[in-house]
C-alpha positions as CSV (number, residue, x, y, z in Angstrom):
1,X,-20.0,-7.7,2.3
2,X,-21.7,-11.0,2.3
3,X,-19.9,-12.0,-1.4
4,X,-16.6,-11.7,0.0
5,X,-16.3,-15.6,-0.2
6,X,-17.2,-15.6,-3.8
7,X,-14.3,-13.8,-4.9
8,X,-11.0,-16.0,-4.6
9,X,-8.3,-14.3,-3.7
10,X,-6.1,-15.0,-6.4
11,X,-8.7,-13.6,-8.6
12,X,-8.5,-9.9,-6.3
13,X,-5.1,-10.1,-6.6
14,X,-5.4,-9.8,-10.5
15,X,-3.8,-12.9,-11.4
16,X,-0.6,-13.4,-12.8
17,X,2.6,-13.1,-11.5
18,X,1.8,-10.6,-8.5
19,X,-0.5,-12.8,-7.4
20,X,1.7,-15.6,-7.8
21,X,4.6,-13.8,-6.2
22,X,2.2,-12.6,-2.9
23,X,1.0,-16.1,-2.4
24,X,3.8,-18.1,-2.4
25,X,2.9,-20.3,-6.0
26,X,6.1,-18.8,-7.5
27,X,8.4,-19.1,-4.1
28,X,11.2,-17.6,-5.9
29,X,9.9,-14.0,-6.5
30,X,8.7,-13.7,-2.6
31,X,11.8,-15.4,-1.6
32,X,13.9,-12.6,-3.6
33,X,11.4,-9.9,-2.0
34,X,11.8,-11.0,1.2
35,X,15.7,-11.4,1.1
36,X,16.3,-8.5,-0.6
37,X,13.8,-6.1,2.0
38,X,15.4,-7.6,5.0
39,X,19.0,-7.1,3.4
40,X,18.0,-3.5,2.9
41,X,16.1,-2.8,6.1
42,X,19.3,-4.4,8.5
43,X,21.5,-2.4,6.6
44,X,20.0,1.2,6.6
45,X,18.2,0.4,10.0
46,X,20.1,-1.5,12.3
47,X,24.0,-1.0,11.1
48,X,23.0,2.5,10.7
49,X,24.3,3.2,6.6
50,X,23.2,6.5,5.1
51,X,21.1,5.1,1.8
52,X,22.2,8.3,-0.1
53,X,25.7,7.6,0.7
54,X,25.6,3.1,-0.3
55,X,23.1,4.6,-3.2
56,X,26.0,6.7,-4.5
57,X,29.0,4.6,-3.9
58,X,27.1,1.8,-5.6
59,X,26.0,3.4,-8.8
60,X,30.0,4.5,-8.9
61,X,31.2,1.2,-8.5
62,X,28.3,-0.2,-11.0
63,X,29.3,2.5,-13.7
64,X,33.4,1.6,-13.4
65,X,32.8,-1.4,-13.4
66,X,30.8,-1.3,-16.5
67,X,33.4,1.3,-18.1
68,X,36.3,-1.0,-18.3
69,X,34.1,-4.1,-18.9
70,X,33.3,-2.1,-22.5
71,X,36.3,-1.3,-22.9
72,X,38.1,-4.3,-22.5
73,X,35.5,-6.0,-24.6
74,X,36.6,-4.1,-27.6
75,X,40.4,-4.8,-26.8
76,X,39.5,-8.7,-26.5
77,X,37.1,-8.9,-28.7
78,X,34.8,-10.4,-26.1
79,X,31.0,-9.4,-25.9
80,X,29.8,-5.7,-24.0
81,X,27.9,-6.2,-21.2
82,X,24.7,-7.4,-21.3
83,X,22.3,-4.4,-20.5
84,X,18.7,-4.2,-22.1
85,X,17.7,-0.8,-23.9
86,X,15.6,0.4,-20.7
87,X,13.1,2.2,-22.1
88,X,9.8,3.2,-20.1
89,X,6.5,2.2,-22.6
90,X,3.9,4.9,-22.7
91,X,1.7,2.4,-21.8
92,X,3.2,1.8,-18.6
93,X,3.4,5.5,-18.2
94,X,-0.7,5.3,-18.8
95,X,-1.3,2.6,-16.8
96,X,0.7,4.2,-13.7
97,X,-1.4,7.7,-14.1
98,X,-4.8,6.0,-14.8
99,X,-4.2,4.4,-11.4
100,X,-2.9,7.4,-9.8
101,X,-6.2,9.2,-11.1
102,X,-8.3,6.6,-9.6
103,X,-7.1,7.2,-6.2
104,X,-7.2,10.9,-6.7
105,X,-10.5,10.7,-7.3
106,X,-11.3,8.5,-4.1
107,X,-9.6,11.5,-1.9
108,X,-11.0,14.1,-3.3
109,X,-14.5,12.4,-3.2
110,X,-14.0,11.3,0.3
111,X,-13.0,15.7,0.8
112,X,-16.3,16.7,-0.9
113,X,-18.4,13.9,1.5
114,X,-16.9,15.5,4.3
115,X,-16.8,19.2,4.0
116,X,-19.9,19.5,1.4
117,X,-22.3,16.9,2.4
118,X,-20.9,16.7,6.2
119,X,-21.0,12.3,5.5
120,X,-20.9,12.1,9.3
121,X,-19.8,8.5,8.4
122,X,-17.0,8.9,5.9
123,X,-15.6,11.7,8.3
124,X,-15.7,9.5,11.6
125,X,-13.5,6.9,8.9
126,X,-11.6,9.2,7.8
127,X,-10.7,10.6,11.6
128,X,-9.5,7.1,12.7
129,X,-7.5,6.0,9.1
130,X,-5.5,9.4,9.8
131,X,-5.5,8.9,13.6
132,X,-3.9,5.3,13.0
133,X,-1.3,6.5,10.7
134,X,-0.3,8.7,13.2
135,X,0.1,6.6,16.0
136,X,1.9,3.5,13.5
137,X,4.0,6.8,12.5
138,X,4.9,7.6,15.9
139,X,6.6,4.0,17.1
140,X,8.1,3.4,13.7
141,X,10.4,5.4,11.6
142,X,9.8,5.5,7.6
143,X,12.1,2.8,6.3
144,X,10.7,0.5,9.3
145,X,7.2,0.9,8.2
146,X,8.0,0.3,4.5
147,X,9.6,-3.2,5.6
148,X,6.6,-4.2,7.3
149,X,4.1,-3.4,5.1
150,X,6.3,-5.7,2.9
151,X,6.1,-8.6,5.4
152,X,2.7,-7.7,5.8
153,X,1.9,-8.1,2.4
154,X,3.9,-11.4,1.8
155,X,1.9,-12.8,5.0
156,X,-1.6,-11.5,4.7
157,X,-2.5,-12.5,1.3
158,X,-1.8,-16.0,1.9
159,X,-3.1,-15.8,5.3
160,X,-6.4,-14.7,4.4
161,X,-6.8,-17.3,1.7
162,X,-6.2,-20.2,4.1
163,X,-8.4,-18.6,6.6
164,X,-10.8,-17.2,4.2
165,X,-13.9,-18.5,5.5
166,X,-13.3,-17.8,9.1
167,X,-12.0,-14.5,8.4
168,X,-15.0,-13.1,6.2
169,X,-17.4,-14.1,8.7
170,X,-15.8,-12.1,11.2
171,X,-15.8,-9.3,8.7
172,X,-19.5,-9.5,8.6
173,X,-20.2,-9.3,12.1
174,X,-17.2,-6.2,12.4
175,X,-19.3,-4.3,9.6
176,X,-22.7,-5.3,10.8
177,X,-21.4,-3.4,14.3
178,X,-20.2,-0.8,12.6
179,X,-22.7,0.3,10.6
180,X,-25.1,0.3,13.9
181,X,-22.7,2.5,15.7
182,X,-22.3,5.3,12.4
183,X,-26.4,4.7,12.3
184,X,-26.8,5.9,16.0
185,X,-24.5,8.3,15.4
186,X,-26.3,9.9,12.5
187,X,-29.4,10.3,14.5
188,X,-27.9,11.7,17.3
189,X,-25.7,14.4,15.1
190,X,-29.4,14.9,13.3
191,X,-31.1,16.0,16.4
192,X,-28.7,18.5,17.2
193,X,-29.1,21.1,14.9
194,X,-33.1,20.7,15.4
195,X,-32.6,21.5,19.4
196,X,-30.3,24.3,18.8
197,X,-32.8,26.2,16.2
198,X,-35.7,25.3,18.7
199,X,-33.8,27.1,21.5
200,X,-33.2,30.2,18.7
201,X,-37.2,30.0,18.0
202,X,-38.2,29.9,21.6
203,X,-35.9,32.7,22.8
């Protein structure tokens, strides 16, 4: 926890244009992000559009539209519209599952701490990630949450790297207390079992 500061956060972020796009060196990508999420959000959210419904009508409009651009290009002799072969790479495809297997993995690992090795600490972590969903779940709806973990992510990122010092050392105290408390509560959930099977031997 203590080599937090030795990582920059660009360099966590893997580089490149995500990073570049979460903090703000490339303003146009975020500003698109940004624009686009709160364009979305106001519609579906606050004037109340069914998505399925603007989803549909817009794909109709977008395939007309394309229809008799094509075939006025041919009568006119002017170029077809421009759109790429879209084609998914199986690379991407393999990159996508390999990261999707990764997190897999972390789940079911977390599952077999917790109901095979009884990781008094991993459940106790588990309990409050799930317990914190809930209650976010509960005073937001879906589409609500999904725009502000995208403002979250646009803010945080750049946050933390201007703060970065300050912030990690408050980390450090936050997991130092932490791991006391899970510590205590090991030994406590330790003695248990060893009274109960006293009790059995003395009765």
């Amino acid at each position: 926890m203590g080599e937090i500061g030795q990582i920059s956060v660009y360099d966590a972020l893997g580089g490149g244009t995500v990073a570049d796009t979460l903090l703000w060196r490339k303003c146009y990508g975020g500003v698109v992000i940004l624009i686009s999420s709160t364009v979305v959000w106001l519609l579906f959210e606050r004037a109340g559009y069914n998505f399925l419904a603007i989803f549909a009508n817009s794909l109709l409009l977008l395939v007309v539209i394309l229809f008799f651009w094509a075939k006025s290009a041919s009568l006119l002799n002017r170029p077809l519209p421009p759109i790429p072969n879209l084609d998914i790479s199986e690379e991407s495809v393999l990159l996508a599952a390999d990261e999707m297997r990764v997190w897999v993995n972390k789940a079911l690992s977390t599952l077999h701490e917790i109901a095979v090795d009884g990781n008094l600490r991993t459940l106790i972590l588990a309990a409050f990630g799930l317990w914190l969903i809930s209650f976010i779940g509960n005073l937001f709806n879906f589409l609500t949450l999904i725009y502000i973990g995208i403002l979250l992510t646009l803010s945080v990122p750049i946050l933390y790297e201007t703060f970065q010092a300050q912030v990690d050392e408050k980390l450090i105290i936050v997991h130092k207390n932490m791991n006391g408390i899970l510590k205590k509560a090991d030994l406590i959930l330790q003695k248990v079992p060893i009274s109960q099977k006293k009790e059995k031997k003395s009765q």
